[in-house]
DSSP file (Angstrom, degrees, kcal/mol; ACC not computed):
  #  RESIDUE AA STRUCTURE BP1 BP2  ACC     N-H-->O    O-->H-N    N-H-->O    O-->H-N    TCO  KAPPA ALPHA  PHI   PSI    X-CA   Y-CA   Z-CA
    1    1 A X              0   0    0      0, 0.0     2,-0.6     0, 0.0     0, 0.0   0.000 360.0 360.0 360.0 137.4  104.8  126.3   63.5
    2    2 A X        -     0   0    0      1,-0.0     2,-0.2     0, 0.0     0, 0.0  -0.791 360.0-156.2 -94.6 129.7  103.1  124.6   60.8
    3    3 A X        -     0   0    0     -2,-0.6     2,-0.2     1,-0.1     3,-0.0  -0.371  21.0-103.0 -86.8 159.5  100.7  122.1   61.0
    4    4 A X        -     0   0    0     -2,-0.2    -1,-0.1     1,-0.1     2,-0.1  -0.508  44.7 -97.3 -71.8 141.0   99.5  119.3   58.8
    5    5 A X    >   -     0   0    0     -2,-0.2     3,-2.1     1,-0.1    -1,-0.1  -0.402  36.9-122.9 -71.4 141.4   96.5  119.6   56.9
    6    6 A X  T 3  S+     0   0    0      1,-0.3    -1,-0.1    -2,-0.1    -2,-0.1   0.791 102.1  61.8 -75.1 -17.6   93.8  117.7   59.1
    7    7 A X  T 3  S+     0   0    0      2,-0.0    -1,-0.3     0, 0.0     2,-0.2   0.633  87.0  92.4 -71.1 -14.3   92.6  115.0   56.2
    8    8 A X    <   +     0   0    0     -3,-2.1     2,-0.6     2,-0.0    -4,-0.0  -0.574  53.8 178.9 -81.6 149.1   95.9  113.5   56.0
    9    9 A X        -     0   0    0     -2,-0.2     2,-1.0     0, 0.0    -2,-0.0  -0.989  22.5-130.9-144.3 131.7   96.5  110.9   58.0
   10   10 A X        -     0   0    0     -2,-0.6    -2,-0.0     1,-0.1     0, 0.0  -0.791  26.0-117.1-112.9 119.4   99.8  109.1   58.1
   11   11 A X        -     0   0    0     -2,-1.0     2,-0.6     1,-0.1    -1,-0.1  -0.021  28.5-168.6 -51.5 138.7   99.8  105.7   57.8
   12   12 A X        -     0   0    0     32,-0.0     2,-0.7     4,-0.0    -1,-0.1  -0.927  22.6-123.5-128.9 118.8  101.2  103.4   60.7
   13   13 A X     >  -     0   0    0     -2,-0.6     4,-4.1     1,-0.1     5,-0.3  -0.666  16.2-165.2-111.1 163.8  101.8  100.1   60.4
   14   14 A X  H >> S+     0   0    0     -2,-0.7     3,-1.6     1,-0.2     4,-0.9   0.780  99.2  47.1 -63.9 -80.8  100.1   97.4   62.7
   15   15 A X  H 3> S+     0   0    0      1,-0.4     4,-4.1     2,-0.2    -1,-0.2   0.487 118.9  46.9 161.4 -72.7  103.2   94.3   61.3
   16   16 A X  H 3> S+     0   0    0      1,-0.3     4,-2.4     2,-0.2     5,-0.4   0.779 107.7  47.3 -83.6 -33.3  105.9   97.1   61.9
   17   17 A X  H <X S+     0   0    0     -4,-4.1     4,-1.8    -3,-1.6    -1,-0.3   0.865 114.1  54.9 -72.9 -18.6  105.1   98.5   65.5
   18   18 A X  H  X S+     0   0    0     -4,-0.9     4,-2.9    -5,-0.3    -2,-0.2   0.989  98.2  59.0 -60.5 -52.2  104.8   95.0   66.5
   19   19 A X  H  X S+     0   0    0     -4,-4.1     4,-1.6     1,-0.2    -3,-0.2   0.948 113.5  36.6 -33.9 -69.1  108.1   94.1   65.3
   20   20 A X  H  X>S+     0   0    0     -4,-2.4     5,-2.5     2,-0.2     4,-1.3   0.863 105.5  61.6 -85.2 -10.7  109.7   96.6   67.5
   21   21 A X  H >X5S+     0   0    0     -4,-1.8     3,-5.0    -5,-0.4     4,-0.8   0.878 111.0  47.9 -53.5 -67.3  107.7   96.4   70.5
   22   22 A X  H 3<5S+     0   0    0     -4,-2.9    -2,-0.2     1,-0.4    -1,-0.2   0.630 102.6  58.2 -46.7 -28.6  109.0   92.6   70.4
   23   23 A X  H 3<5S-     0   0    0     -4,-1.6    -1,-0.4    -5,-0.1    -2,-0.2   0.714 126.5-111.7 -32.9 -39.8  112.0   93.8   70.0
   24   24 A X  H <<5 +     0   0    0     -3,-5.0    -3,-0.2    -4,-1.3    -2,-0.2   0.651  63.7 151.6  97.8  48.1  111.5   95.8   73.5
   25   25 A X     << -     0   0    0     -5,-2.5    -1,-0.5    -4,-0.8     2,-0.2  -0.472  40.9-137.2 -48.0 154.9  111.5   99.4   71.6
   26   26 A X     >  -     0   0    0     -2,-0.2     4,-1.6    33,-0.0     5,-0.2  -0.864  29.9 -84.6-122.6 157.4  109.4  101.5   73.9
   27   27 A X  H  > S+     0   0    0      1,-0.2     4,-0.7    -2,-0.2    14,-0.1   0.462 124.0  52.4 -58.3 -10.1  106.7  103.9   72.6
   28   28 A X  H >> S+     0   0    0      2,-0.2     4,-2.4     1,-0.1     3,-1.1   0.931 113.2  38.6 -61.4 -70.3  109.3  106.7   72.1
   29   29 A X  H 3> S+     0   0    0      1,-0.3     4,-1.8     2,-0.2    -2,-0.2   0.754 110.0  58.0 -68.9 -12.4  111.7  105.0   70.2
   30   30 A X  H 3X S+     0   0    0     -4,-1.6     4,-1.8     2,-0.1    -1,-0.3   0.908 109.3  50.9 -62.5 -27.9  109.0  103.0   68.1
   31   31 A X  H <X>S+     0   0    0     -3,-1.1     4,-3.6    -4,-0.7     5,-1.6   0.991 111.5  50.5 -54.2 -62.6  107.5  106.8   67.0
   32   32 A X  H ><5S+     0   0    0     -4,-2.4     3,-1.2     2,-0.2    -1,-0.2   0.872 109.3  45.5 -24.3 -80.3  110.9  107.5   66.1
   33   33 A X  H 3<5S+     0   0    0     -4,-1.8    -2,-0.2     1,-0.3    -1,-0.2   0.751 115.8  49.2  -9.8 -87.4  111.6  104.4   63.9
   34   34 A X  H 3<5S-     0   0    0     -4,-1.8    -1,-0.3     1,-0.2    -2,-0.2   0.633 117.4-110.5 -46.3 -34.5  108.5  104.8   62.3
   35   35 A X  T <<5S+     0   0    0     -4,-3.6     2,-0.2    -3,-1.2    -1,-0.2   0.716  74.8  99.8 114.8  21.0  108.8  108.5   61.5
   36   36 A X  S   <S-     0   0    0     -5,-1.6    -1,-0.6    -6,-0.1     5,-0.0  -0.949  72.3 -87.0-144.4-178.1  106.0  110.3   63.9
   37   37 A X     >  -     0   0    0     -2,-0.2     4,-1.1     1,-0.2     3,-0.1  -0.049  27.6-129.2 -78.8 171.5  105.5  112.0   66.7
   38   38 A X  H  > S+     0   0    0      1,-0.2     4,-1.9     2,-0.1    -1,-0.2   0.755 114.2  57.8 -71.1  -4.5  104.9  110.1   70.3
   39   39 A X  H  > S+     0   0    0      2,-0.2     4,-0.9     3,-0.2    -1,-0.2   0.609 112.4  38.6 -86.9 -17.2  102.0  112.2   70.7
   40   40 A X  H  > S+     0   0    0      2,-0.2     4,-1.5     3,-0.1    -1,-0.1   0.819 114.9  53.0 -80.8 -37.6  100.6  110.8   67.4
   41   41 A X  H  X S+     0   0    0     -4,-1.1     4,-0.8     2,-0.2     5,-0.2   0.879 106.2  45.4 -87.2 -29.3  101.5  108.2   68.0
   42   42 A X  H >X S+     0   0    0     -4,-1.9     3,-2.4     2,-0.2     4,-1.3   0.943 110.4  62.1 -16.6 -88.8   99.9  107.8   71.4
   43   43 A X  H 3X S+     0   0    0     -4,-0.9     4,-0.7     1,-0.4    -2,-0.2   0.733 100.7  48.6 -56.0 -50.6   96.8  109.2   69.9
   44   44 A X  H 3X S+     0   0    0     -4,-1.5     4,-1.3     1,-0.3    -1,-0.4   0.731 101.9  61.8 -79.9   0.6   96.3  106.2   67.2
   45   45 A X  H << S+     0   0    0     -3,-2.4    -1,-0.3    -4,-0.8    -2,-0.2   0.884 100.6  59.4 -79.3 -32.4   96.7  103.7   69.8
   46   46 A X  H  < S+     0   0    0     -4,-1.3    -1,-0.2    -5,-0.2    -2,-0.2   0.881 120.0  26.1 -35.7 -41.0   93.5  105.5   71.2
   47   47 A X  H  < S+     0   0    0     -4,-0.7     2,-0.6    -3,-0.2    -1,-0.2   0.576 112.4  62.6-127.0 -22.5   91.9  104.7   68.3
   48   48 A X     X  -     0   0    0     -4,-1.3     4,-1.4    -3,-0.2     5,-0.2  -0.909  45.5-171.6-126.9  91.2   93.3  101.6   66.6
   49   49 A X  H >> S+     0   0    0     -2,-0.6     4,-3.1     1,-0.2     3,-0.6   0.939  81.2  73.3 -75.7 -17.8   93.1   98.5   68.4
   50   50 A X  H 3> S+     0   0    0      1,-0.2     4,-0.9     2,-0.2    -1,-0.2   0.900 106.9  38.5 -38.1 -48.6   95.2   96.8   65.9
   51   51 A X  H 3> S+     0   0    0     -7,-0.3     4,-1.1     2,-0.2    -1,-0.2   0.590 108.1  56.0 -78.9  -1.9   97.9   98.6   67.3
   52   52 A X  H XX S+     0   0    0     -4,-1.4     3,-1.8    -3,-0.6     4,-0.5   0.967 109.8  50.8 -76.3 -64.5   97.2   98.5   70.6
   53   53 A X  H 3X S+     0   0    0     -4,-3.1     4,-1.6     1,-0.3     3,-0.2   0.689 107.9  53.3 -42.9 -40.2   97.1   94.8   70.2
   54   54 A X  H 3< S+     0   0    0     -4,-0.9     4,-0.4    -5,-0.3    -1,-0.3   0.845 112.4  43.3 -66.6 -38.2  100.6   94.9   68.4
   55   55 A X  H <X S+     0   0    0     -3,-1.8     4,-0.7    -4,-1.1    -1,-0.2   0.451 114.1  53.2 -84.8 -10.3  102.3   96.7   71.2
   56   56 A X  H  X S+     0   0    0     -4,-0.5     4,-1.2    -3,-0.2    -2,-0.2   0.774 111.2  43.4-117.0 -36.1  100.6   94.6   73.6
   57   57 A X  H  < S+     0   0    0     -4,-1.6    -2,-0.2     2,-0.2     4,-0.2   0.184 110.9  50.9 -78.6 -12.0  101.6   91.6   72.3
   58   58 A X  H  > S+     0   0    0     -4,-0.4     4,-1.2     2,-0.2    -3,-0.2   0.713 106.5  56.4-104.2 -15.7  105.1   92.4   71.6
   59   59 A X  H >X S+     0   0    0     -4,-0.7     3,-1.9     2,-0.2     4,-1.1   0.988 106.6  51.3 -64.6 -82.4  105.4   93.7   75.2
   60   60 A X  H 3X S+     0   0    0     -4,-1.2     4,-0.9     1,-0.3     5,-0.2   0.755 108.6  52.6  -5.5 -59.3  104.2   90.1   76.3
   61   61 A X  H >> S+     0   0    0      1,-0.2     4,-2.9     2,-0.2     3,-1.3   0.961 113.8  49.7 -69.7 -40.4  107.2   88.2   73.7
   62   62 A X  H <X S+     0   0    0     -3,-1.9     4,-2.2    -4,-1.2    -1,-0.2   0.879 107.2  43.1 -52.0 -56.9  109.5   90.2   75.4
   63   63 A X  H 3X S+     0   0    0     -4,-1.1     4,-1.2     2,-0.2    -1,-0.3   0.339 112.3  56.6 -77.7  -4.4  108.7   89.7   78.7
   64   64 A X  H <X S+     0   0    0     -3,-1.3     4,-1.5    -4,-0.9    -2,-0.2   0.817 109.3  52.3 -97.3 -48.1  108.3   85.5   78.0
   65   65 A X  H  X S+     0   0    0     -4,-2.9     4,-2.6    -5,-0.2    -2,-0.2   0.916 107.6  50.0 -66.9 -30.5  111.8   85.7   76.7
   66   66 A X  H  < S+     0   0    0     -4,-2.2     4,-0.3    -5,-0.2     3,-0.2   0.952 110.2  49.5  -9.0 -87.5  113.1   87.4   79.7
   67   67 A X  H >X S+     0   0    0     -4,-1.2     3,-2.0     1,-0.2     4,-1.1   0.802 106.9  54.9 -32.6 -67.7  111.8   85.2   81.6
   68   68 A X  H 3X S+     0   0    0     -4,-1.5     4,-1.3     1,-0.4    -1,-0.2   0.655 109.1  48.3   4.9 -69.7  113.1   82.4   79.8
   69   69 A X  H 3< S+     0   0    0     -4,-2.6    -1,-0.4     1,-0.2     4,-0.4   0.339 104.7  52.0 -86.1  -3.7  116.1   83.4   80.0
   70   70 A X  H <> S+     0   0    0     -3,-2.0     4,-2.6    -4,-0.3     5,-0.2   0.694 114.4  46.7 -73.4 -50.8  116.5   84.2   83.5
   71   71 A X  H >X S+     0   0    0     -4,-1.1     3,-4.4     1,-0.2     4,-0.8   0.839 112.0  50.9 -52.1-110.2  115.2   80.8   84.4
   72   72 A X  H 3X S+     0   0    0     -4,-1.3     4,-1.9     1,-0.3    -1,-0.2   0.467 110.5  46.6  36.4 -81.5  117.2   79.6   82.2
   73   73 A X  H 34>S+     0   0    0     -4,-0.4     5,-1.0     1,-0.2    -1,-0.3   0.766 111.7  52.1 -53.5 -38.8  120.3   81.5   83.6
   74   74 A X  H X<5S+     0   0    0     -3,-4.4     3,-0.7    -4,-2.6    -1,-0.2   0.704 101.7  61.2 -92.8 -30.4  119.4   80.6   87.2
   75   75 A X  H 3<5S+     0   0    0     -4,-0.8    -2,-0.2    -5,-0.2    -1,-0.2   0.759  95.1  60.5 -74.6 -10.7  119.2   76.9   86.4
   76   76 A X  T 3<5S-     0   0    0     -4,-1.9    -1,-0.2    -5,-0.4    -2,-0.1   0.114 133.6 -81.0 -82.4  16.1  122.8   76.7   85.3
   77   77 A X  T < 5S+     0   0    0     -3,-0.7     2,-1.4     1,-0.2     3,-0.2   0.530  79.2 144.0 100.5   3.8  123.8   77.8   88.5
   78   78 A X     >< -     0   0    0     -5,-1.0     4,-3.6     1,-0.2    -1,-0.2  -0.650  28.7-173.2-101.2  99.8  123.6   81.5   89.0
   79   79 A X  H  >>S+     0   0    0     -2,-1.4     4,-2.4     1,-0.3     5,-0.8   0.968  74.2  54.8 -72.3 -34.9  122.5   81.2   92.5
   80   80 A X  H  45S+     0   0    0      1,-0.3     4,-0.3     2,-0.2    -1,-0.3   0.778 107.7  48.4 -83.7 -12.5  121.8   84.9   93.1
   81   81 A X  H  >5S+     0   0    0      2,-0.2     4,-2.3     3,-0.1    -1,-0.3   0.706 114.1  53.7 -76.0 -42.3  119.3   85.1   90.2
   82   82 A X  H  X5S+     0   0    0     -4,-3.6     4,-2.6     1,-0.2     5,-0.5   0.990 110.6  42.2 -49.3 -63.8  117.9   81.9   91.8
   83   83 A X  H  X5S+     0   0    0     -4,-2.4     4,-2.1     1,-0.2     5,-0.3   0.939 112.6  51.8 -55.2 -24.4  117.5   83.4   94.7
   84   84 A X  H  ><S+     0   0    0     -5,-0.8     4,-2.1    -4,-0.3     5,-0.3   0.876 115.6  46.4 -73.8 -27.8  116.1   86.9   93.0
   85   85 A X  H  X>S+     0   0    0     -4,-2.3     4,-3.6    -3,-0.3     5,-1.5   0.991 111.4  49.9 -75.9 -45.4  113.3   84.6   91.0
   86   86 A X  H  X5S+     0   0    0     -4,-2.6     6,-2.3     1,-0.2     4,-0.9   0.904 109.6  49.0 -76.9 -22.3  112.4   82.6   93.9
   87   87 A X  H  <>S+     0   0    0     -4,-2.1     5,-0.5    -5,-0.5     4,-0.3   0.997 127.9  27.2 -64.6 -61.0  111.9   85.6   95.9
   88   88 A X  H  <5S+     0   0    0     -4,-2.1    -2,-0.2    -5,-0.3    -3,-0.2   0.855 125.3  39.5 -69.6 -33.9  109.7   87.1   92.9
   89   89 A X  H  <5S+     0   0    0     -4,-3.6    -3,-0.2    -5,-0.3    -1,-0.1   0.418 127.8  33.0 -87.2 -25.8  108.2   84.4   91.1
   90   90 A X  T  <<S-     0   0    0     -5,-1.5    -1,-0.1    -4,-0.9    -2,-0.1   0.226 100.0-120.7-124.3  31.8  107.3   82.1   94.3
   91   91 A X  T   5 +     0   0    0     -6,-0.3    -4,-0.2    -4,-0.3    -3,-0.2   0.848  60.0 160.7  55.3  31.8  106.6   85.0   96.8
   92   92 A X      < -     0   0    0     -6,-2.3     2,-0.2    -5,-0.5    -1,-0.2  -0.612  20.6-164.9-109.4 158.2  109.5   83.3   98.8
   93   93 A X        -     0   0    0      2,-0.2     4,-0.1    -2,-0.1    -6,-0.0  -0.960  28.9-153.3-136.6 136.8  111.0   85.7  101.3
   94   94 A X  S    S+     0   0    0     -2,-0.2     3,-0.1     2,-0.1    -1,-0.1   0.393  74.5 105.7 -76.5   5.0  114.7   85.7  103.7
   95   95 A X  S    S-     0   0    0      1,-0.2    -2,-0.2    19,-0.0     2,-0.1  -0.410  93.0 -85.1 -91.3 133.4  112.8   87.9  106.2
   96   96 A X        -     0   0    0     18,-0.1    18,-0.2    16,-0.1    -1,-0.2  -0.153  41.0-118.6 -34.7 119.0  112.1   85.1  109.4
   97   97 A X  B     -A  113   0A   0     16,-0.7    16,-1.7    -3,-0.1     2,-0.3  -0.439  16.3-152.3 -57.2 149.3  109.3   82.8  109.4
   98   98 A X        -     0   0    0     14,-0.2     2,-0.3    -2,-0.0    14,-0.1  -0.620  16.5-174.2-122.8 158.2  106.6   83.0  112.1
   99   99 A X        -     0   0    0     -2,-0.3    12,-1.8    12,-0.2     2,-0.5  -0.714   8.6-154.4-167.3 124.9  104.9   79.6  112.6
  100  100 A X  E     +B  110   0B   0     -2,-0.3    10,-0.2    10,-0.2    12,-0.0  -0.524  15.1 173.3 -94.6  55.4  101.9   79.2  114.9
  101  101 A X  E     -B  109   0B   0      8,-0.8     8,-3.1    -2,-0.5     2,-0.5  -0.312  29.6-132.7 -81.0 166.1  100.9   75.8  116.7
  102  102 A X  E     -B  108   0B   0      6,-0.2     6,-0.2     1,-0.0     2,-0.1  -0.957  29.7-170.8-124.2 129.0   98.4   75.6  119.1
  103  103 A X    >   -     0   0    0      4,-1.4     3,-1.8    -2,-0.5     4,-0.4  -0.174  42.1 -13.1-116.8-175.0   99.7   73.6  121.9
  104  104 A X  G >  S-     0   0    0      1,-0.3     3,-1.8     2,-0.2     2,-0.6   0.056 133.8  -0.9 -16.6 126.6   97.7   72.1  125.2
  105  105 A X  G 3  S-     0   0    0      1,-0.3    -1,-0.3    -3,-0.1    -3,-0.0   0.206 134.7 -59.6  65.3 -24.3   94.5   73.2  125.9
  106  106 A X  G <  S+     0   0    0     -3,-1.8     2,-0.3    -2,-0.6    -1,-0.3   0.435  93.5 147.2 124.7  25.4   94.7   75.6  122.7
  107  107 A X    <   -     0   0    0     -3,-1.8    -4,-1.4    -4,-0.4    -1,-0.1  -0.346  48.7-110.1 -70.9 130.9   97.8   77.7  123.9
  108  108 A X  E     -B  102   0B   0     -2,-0.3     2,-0.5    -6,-0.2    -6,-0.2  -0.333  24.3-169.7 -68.4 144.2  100.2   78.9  121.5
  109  109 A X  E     -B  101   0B   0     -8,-3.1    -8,-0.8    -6,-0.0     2,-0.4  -0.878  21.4-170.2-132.9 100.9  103.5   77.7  121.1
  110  110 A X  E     +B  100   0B   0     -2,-0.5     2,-0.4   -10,-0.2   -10,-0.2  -0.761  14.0 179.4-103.0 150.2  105.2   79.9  118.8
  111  111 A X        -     0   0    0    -12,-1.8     2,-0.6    -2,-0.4   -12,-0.2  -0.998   6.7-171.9-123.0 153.0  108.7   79.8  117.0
  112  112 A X        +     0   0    0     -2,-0.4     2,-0.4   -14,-0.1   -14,-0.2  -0.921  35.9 118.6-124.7 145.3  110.3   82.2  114.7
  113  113 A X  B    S-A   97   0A   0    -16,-1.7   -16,-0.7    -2,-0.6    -2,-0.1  -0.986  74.2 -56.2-177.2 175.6  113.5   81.1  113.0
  114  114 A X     >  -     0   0    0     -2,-0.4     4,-2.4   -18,-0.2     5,-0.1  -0.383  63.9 -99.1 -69.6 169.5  114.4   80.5  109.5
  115  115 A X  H  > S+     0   0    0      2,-0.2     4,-1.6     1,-0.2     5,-0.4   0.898 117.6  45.5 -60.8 -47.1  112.0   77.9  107.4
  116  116 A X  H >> S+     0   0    0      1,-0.3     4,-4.2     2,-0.2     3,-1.5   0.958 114.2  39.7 -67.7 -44.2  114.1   75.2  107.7
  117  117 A X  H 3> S+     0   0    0      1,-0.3     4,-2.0     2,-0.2    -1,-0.3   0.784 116.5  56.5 -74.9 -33.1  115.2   75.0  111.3
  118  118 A X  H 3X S+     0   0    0     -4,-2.4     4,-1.1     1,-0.2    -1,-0.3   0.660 103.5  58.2 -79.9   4.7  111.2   76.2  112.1
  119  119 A X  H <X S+     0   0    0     -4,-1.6     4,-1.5    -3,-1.5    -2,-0.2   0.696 105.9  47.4 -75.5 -51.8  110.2   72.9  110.1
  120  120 A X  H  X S+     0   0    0     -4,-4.2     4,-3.3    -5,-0.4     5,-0.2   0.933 111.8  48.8 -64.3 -39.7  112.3   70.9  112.5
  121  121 A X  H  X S+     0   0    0     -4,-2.0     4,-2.7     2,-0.2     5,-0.4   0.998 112.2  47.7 -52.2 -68.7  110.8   72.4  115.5
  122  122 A X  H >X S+     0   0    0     -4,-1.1     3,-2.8     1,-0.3     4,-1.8   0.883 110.5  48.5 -36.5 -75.2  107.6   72.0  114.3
  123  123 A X  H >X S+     0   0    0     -4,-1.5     4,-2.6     1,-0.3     3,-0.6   0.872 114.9  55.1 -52.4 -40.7  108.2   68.1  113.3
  124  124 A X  H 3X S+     0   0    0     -4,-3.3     4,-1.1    -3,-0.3    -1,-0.3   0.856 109.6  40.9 -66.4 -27.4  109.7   67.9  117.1
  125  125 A X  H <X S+     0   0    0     -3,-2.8     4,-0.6    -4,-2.7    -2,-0.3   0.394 112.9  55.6 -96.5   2.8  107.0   69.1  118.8
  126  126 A X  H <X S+     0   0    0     -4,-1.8     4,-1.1    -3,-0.6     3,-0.3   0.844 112.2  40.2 -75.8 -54.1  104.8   67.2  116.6
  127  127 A X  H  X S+     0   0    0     -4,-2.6     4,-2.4    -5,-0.3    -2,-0.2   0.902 114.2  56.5 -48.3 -41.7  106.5   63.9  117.4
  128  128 A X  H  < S+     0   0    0     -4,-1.1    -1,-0.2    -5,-0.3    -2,-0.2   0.889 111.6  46.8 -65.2 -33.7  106.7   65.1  121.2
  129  129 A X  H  X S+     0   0    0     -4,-0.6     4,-2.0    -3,-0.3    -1,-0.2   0.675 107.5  54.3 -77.1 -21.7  103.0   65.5  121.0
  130  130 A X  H  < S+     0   0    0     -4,-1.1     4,-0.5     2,-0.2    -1,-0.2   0.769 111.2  39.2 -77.9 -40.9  102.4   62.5  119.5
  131  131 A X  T  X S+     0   0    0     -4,-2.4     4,-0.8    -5,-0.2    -1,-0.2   0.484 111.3  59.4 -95.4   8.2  104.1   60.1  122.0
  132  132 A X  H  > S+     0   0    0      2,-0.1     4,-2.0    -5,-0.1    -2,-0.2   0.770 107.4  46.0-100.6 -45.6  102.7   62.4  124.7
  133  133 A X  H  < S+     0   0    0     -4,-2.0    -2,-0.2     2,-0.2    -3,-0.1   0.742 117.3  51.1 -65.7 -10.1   98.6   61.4  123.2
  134  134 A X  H  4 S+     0   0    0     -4,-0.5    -1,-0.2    -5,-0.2    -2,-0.1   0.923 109.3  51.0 -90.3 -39.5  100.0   57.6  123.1
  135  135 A X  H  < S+     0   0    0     -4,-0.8     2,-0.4    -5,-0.1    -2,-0.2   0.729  88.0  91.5  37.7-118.9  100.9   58.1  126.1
  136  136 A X  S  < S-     0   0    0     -4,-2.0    -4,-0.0     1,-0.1     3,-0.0  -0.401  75.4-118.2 -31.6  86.1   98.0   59.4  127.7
  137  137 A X        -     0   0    0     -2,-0.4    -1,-0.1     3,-0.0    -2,-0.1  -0.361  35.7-113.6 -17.4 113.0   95.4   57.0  129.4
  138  138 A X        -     0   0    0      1,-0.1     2,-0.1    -2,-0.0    -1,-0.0  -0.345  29.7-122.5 -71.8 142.4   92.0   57.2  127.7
  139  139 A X        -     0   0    0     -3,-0.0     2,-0.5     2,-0.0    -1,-0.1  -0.406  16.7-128.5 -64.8 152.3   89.5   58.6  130.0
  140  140 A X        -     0   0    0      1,-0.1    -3,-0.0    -2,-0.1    -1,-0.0  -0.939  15.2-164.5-105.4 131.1   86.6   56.4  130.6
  141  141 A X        -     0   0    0     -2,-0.5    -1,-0.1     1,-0.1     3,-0.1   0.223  44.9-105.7-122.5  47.5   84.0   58.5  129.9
  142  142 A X  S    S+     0   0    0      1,-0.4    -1,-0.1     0, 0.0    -2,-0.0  -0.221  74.9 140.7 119.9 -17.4   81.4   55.9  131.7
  143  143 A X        -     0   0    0      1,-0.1    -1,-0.4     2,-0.0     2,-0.2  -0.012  60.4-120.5 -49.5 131.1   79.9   54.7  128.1
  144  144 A X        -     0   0    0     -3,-0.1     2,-0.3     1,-0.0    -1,-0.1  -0.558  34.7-170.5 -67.7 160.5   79.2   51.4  127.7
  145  145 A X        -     0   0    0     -2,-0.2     2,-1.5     2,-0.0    -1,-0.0  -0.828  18.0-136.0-152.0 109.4   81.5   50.2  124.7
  146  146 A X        -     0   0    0     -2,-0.3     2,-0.8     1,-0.1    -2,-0.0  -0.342  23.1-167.8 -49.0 101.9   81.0   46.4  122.9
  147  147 A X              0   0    0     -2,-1.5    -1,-0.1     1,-0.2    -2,-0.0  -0.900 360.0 360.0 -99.0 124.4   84.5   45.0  122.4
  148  148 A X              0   0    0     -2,-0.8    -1,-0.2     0, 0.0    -2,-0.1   0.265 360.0 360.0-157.9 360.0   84.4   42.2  120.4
């Protein structure tokens, strides 16, 4: 196989690998485009942060229009992309919720249920705790105390 003589160097430009990274070419099929190998091309990203930078930067535009457009897509009603964003984009999860209150004395009172319905429990045993500390007689706990 013949090789290239090693003082040549074939020009790559920064302008034109950007272009198709933003496009979402991937590093094969920019080589192609551009007319070398991926192993060449690989090599000058080693070496060339201009291009690193272009490729890095077009990955980025890519991935903001995505987004975009998923958002986008999911606010117009496309529940099952909603749901796929809020599961990725807000860590939010179908799996049951666990929620922990510390009940009398510090005991645990636990419920597991879906979010909303363990959001009402909670807020019911919060209210039930609340009218149970109103409730309550104050202890006297033998201190003198000015009311005035």
């Amino acid at each position: 196989m013949a090789r290239r003589p090693p003082n040549r160097t074939i020009a790559i430009n920064a302008e034109e690998v950007g272009r198709l990274a933003t496009l979402g070419f991937g590093l094969a099929n920019i080589a192609d485009v551009i007319g070398v190998s991926h192993d060449t091309l690989r090599r000058r990203l080693k070496r060339d942060p201009e291009l690193t930078e272009a490729i890095r930067a077009g990955g980025v535009a890519v991935k903001t229009r995505l987004r975009a457009a998923l958002i986008r897509k999911a606010l117009d009603g496309d529940a099952r992309l909603l749901m796929f964003l809020a599961k990725s984009e807000l860590g939010m999860s179908e799996a049951p919720q666990r929620i922990e209150l510390s009940g009398p004395n510090g005991t645990a009172i636990e419920t597991t249920s879906d979010g909303i319905s363990a959001l009402a429990q909670a807020n019911e045993l919060l209210e039930r705790l609340t009218e149970a500390a109103r409730n309550k007689p104050e202890a006297n706990d033998g201190g003198d105390h000015d009311v005035g």
